[in-house]
C-alpha positions as CSV (number, residue, x, y, z in Angstrom):
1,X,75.5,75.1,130.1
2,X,73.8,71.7,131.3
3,X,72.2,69.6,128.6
4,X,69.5,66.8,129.5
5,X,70.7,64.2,131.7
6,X,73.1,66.8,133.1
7,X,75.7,66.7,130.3
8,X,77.8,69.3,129.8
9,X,77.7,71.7,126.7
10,X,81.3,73.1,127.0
11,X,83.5,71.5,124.2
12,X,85.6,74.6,124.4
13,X,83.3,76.8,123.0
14,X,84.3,80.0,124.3
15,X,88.1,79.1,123.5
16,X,86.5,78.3,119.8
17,X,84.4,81.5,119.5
18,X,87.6,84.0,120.9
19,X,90.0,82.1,118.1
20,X,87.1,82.7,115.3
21,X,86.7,86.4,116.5
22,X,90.9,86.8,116.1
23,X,91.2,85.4,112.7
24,X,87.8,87.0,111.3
25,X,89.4,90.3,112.6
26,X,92.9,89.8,111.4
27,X,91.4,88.7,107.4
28,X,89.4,92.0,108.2
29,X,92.8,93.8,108.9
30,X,94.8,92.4,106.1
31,X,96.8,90.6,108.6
32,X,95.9,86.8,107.5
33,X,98.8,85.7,105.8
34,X,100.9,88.4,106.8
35,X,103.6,85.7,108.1
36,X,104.4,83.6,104.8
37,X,105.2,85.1,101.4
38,X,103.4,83.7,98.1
39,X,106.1,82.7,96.3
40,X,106.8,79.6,93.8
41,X,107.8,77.5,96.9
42,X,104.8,77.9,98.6
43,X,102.0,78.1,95.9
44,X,100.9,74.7,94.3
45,X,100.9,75.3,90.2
46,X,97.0,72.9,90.9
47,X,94.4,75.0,89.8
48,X,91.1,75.2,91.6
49,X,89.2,73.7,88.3
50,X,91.4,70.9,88.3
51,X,91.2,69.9,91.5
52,X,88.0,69.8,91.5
53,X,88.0,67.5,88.7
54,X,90.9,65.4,89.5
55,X,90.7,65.3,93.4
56,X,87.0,66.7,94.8
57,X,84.5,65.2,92.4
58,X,86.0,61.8,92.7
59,X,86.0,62.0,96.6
60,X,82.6,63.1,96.2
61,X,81.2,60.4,93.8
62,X,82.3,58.1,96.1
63,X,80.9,59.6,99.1
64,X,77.7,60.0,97.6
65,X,77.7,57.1,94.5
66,X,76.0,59.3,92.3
67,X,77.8,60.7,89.9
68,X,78.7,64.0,89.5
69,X,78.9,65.7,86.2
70,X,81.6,68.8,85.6
């Protein structure tokens, strides 16, 4: 595709849609994580409440400087 200018619009697109198709189809399937196990070496003991509190909100805050209330 040819932008304005005659750019290109390629940026791998096709390459990006074919690997979203394969991994939307494989969750589909069950198949996602069929490779690694969930076991105590590969699962963090970090819930998702704290970090969001201890990790994402701060991050956040200082993205935006406004302060965000949990």
């Amino acid at each position: 595709m040819k932008l304005a200018g005659g750019h290109s619009c390629g940026w791998g697109f096709r390459q990006r849609a074919s690997l979203y198709d394969e991994m939307t189809r494989n969750i589909n399937a069950g198949e996602s994580m069929a490779n690694g196990p969930r076991d105590a070496a590969s699962t963090t003991p970090t819930t998702l409440e704290e970090f969001a509190k201890t990790v994402f909100a701060p991050v956040l805050q200082a993205a935006t400087a406004t302060p965000v209330t949990a």
